[in-house]
N, C-alpha and C positions, 0 to 999 in steps of 0.2 A: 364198234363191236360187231355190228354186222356184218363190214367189208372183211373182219378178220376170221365170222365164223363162214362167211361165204367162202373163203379163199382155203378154209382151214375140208370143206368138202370137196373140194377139188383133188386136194393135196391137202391129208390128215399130218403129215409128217415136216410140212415144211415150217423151218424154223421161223422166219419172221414174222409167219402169222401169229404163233405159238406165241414167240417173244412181244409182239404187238398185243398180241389180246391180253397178256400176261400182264404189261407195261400199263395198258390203258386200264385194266381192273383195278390193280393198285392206284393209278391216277385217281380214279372215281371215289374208291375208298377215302385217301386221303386227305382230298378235296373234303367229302364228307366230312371226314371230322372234323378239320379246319375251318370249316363252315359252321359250328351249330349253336355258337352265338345268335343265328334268326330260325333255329329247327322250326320252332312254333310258327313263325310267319310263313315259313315256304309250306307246310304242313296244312293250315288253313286256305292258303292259296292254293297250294295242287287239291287238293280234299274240293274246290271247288269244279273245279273240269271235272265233267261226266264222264270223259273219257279216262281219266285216271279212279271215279268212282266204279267205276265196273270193273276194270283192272280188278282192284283192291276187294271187290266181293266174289273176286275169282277164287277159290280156295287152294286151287294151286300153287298162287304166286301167296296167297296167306302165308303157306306152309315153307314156302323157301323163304320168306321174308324173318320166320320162327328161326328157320335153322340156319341162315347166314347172324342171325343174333346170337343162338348158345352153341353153334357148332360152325365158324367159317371154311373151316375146308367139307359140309355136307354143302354148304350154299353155292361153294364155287361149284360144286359136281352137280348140281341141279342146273345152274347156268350153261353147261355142257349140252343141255335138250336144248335145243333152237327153238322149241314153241313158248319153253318158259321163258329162254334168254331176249327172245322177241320180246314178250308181253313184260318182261321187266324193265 
């Protein structure tokens, strides 16, 4: 996601970045759900890294975390800032 939002400032218009970042969200999505037979155990494991605990008392990423839940196209547009798209 990085190399495609790096590429995507260079050149906002070029396609493969577009379709790559596109490609891999969805990926990640999917992945998700297909995974959440162990939600609980990756949940308690990431919840233990400090560095995912500060993440998570960011309120910024709180708030995209709220709105990719009840609105997925406001979550995709907050992934659109590179400081949030970083930190997520």
């Amino acid at each position: 996601m990085d190399c495609f939002a790096k590429g995507l400032t260079i050149d906002p218009t070029n396609a493969e970045c577009i379709s790559g970042q596109q490609k891999t969200q969805m990926l990640i999505q999917t992945s998700a759900h297909a995974s959440s037979g162990n939600d609980q155990e990756r949940f308690a494991h990431a919840m233990a890294d400090p560095e995912i605990q500060m993440i998570m008392r960011d309120p910024s990423v709180s708030q995209v975390l709220r709105d990719m839940q009840e609105d997925p196209a406001a979550g995709q547009a907050a992934l659109k800032d590179p400081i949030i798209a970083a930190k997520v």
